[in-house]
C-alpha positions as CSV (number, residue, x, y, z in Angstrom):
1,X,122.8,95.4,107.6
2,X,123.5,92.3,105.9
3,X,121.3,89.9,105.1
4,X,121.2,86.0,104.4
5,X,120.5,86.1,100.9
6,X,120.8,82.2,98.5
7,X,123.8,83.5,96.1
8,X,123.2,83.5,93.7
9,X,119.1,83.9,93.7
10,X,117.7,80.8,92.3
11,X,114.9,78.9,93.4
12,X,112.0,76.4,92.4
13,X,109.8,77.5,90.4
14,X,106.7,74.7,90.8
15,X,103.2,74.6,90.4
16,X,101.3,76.5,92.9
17,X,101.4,74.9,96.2
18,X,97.7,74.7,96.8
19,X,96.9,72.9,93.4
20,X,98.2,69.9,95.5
21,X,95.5,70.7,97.5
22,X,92.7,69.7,95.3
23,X,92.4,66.2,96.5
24,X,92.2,66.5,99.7
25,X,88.7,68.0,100.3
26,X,87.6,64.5,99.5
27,X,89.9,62.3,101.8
28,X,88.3,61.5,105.5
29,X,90.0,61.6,108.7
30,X,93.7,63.3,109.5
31,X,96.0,65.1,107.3
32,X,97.4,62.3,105.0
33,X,101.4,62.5,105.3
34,X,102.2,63.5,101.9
35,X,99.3,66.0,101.8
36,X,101.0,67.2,105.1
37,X,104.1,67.8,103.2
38,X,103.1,70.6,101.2
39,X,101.7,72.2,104.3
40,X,104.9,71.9,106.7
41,X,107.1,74.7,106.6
42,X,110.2,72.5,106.1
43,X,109.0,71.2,102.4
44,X,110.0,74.4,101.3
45,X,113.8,76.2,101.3
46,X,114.7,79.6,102.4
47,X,116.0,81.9,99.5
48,X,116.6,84.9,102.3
49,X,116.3,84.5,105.9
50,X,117.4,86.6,108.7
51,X,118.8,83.6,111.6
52,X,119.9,85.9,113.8
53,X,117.5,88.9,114.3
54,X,116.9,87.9,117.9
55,X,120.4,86.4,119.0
56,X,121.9,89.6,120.7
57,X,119.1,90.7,122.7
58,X,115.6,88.9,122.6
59,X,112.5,91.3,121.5
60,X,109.8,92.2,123.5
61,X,107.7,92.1,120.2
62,X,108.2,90.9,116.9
63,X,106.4,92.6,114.2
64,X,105.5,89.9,110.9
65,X,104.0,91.3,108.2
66,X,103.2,88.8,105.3
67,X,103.4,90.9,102.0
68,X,103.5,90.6,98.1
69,X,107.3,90.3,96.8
70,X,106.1,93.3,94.1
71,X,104.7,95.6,97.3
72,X,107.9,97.5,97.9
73,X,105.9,100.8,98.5
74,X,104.4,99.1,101.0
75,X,107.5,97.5,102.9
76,X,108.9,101.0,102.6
77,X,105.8,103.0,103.7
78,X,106.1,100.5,107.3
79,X,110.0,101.1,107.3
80,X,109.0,104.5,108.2
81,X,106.0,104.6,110.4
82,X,104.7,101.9,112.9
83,X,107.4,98.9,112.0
84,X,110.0,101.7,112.8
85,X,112.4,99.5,115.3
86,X,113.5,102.5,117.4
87,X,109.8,103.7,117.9
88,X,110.0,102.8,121.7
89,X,113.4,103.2,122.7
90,X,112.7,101.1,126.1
91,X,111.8,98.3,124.3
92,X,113.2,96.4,121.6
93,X,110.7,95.6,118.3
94,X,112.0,93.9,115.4
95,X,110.3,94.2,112.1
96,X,110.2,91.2,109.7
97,X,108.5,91.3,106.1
98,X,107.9,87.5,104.9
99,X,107.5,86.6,101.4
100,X,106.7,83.8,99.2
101,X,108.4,83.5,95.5
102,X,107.1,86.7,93.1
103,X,105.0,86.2,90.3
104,X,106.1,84.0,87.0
105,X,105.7,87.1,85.0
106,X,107.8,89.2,87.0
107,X,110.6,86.6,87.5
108,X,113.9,86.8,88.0
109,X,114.2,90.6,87.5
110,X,112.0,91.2,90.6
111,X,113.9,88.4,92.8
112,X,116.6,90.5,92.0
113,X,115.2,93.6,93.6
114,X,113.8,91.8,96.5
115,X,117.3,90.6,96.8
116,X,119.0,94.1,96.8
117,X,116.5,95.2,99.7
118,X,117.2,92.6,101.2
119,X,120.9,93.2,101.3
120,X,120.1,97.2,102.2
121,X,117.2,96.5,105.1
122,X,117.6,93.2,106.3
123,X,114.4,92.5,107.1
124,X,112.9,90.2,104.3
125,X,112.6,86.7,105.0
126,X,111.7,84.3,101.7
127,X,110.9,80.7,101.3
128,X,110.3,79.0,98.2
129,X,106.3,78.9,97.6
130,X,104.1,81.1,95.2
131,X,102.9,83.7,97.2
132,X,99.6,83.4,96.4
133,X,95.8,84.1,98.4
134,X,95.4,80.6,98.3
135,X,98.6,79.8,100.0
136,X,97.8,82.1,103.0
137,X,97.8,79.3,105.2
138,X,101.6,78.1,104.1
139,X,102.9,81.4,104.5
140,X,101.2,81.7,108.4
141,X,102.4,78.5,109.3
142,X,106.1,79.2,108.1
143,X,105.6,82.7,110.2
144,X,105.1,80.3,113.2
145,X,107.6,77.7,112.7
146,X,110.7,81.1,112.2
147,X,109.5,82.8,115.1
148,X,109.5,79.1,116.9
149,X,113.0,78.4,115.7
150,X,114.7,81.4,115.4
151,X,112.9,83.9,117.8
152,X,111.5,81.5,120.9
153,X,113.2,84.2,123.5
154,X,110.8,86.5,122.2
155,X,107.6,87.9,124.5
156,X,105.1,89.0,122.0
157,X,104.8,88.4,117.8
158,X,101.6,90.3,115.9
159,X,101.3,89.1,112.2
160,X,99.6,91.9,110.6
161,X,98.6,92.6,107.1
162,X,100.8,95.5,105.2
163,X,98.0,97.6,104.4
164,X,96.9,98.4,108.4
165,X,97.3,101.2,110.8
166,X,99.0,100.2,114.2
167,X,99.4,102.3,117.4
168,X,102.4,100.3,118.5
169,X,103.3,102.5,121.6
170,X,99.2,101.7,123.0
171,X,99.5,98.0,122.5
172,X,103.0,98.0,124.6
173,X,102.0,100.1,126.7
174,X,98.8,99.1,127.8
175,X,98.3,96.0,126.5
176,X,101.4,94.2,127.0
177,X,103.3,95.9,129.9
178,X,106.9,95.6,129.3
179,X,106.9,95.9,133.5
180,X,105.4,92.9,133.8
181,X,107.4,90.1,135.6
182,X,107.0,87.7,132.9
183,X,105.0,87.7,129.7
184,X,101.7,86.2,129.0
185,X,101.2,82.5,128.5
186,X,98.5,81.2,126.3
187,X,97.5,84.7,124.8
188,X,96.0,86.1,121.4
189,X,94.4,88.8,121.0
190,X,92.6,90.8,118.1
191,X,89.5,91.1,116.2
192,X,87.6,87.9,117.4
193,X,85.0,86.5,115.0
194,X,83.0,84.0,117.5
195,X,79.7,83.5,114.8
196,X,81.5,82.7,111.8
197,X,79.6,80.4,109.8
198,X,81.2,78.5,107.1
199,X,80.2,80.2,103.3
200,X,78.7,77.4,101.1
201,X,78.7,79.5,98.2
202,X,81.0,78.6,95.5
203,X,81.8,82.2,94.2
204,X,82.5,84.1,97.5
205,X,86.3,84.8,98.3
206,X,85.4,82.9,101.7
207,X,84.1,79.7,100.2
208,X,85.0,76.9,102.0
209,X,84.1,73.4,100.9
210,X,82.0,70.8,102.9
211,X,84.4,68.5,102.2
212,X,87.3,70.4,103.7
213,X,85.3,72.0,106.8
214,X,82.0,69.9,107.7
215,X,80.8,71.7,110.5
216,X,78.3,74.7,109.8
217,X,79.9,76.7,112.6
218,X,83.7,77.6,113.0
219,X,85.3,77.9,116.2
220,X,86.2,81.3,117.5
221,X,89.2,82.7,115.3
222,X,91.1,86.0,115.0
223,X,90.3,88.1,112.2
224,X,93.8,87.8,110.4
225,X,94.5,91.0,109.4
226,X,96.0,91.7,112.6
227,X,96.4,89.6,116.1
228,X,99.0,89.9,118.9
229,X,100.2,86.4,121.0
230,X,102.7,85.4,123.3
231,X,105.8,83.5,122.0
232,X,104.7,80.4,123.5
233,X,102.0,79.8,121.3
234,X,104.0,80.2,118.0
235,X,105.4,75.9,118.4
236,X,102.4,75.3,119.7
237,X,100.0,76.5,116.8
238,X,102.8,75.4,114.4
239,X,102.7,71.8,116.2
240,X,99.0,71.8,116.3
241,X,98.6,72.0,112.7
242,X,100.4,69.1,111.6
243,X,97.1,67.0,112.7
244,X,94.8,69.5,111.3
245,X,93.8,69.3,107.7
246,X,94.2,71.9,105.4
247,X,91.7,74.5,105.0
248,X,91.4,77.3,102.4
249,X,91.0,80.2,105.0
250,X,94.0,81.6,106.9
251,X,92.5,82.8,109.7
252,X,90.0,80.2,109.9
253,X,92.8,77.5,109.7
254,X,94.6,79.1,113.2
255,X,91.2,79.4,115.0
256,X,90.8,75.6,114.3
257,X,94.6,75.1,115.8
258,X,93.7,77.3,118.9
259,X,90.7,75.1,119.3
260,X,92.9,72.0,119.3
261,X,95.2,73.4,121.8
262,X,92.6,74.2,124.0
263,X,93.1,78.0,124.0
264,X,90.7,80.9,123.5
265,X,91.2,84.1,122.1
266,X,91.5,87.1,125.0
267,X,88.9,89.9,124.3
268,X,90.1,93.5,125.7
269,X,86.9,94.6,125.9
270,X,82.9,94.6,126.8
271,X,81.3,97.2,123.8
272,X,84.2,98.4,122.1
273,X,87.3,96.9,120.5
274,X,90.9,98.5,120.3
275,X,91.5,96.1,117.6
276,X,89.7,97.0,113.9
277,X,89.5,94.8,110.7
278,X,87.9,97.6,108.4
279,X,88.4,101.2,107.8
280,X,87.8,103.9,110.4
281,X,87.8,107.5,109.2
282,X,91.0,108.7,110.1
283,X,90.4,111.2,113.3
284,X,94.0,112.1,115.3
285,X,92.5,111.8,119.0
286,X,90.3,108.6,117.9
287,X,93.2,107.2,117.3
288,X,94.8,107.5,120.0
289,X,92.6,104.8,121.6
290,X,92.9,102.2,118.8
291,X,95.1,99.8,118.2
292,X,94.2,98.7,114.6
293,X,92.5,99.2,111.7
294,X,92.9,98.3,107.6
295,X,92.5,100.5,104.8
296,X,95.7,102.2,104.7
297,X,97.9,101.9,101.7
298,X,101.2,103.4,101.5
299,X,101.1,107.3,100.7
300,X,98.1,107.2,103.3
301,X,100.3,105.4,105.7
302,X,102.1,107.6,105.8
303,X,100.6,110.9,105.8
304,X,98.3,109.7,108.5
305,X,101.4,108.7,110.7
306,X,103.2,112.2,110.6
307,X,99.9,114.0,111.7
308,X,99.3,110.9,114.2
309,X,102.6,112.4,116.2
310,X,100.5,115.3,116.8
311,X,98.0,113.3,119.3
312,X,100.6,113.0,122.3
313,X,100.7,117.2,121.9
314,X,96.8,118.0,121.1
315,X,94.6,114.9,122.2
C-alpha cells in the first residue's frame, strides 16, 4: 500500500523535547502556554502519516502500538500475529505503529529504512519528536489527537506496548461485542492501578517530582502497557490535557486526564483480571482466557502465537 511519506525524509532534529520540561516542575498553577506548546501534538510535523486508514470503512478497533524507530523485528513479529488485520474477518482492525524521530546516532540511514517500510506496509505513522522514555507522554497524546482527527468513526482504539501478548478474537468477542447496537461511551479498560502512590525517590525509573505531582496519592490510572477505550474518549483525553500540566509518567499523565473528565476506568472483573502488565508463563489453554500480558519479544511472539492457534482445537 502506499504510504504518506515527507519526500524527501528530512526533519528537525532539536533537543529532546522534554529538556524543555525542566522548568516546569517549579511553576504553580495551569500549564503555562508555551510550556503547553511542547506538549500539544500540533508543535510537532508529521514525516509519515497514514490520513486515510479509516476513510473507506470505519474500524471496529484500531490497534496503536507506540514503538522504537530501530524495533523493526518487533513491528514485523506484530505484522504477523495479533496486529494481523484480517485476523477476524467480521470485523475490521487496523494496525498502526507510531514513532518518534530515531536516534542521532542512527540518523538518516535509519529514517531511510523506516521510510521504505513505510512505503511497503503502510502502517507507520511519524511526527517529529525524539522518541525517547521521557517523551512517553508526547507520543500518547499525539496517539489521541490521530485517532481524534483521522479515525473519530472508529468504535474501539487499544494503545499497547510492542513487546505484549494479545488475544484479539477474546477482547472482540467478549469484551466488545461487535453485535452491540452502538459502542461504548465513556469506557477504558485494562490493568487498573487504584493505590499508586507517587515514588519520591530520585533514582527509580518512576520518580516523579513534588513539584510536578504534589499529591501523595494518584488517581486511578491504566497500567499503560496495554488499555482498550471507546473512540469517544480519544478528543476528550486529548482536550483534557491541554489544562493538565505535564507529568513525567505516561500512564500516570492519562489517569490524571480521566480524573478531569470525570471518568473511571471499567474493571472486567472481581479476583481475576483478563488484562496482564507482567509475564505469565506461557500455557496454550490459560491463554485462552487472557487478554494481555508483557514479556514477549519478537521470536517469542511469535512462536507462542502459532502454538496459540492450537487452543480453539485442544482447550
Amino acid at each position: 500500500p502506499k504510504s504518506n511519506v515527507s519526500s524527501p525524509l528530512r526533519w528537525r532534529l532539536t533537543q529532546p523535547v522534554i529538556s524543555g520540561l525542566s522548568h516546569a516542575w517549579h511553576l504553580p498553577g495551569p500549564v503555562p502556554t508555551a510550556l503547553y506548546g511542547e506538549m500539544s501534538p500540533s508543535a510537532y510535523k508529521y514525516v509519515i502519516n497514514e490520513p486515510t486508514k479509516c476513510q473507506e470503512v470505519p474500524p471496529f478497533l484500531v490497534l496503536m502500538i507506540p514503538v522504537a524507530p530501530q524495533d523493526r523485528a518487533a513491528r514485523d513479529a506484530i505484522r504477523k500475529t495479533w496486529g494481523y488485520e484480517r485476523l477476524l474477518p467480521e470485523v475490521k482492525i487496523v494496525r498502526l505503529f507510531y514513532l518518534g524521530l530515531p536516534p542521532a546516532e542512527q540518523g538518516m540511514s535509519l529514517q531511510h529504512e523506516v521510510g521504505r517500510e513505510s512505503a511497503e506496509h503502510g502502517d507507520i505513522i511519524q511526527k517529529d519528536f525524539w522518541d525517547t522514555y521521557a517523551n512517553l507522554a508526547i507520543k500518547t497524546m499525539m496517539i489521541m489527537d490521530w485517532l481524534a482527527t483521522y479515525c473519530p468513526r472508529a468504535s474501539y482504539a487499544m494503545k499497547i506496548d510492542s513487546d505484549m501478548f494479545l488475544n484479539v478474537e477474546l477482547l472482540v468477542k467478549k469484551y466488545l461485542n461487535p453485535q452491540a447496537s452502538s459502542p461504548k461511551k465513556n469506557y477504558i479498560a485494562g490493568v487498573v492501578i487504584g493505590d499508586g502512590m507517587a515514588n519520591r525517590n530520585r533514582d527509580s525509573k518512576w520518580y516523579m517530582p513534588p513539584e510536578a505531582y504534589p499529591e501523595r496519592a494518584y488517581p486511578p490510572y491504566l497500567s499503560g502497557s496495554g488499555y482498550v477505550f471507546s473512540m469517544d474518549l480519544a478528543p476528550k483525553i486529548s482536550l483534557a490535557s491541554q489544562s493538565i500540566r505535564p507529568v513525567p509518567l505516561e500512564d500516570v499523565y492519562v489517569g490524571l486526564c480521566l480524573r478531569k473528565l470525570g471518568v473511571k476506568p471499567t474493571r472486567h472483573y472481581v479476583w481475576w483480571s483478563p488484562f496482564h502488565n507482567h509475564g505469565v508463563r506461557y500455557e496454550r489453554c490459560r491463554f485462552v482466557t487472557l487478554l494481555t500480558a508483557t514479556g514477549f519479544p519478537p521470536d517469542k511472539l511469535v512462536r507462542v502465537w502459532h502454538d496459540f492457534q492450537l487452543a480453539k482445537f485442544t482447550c
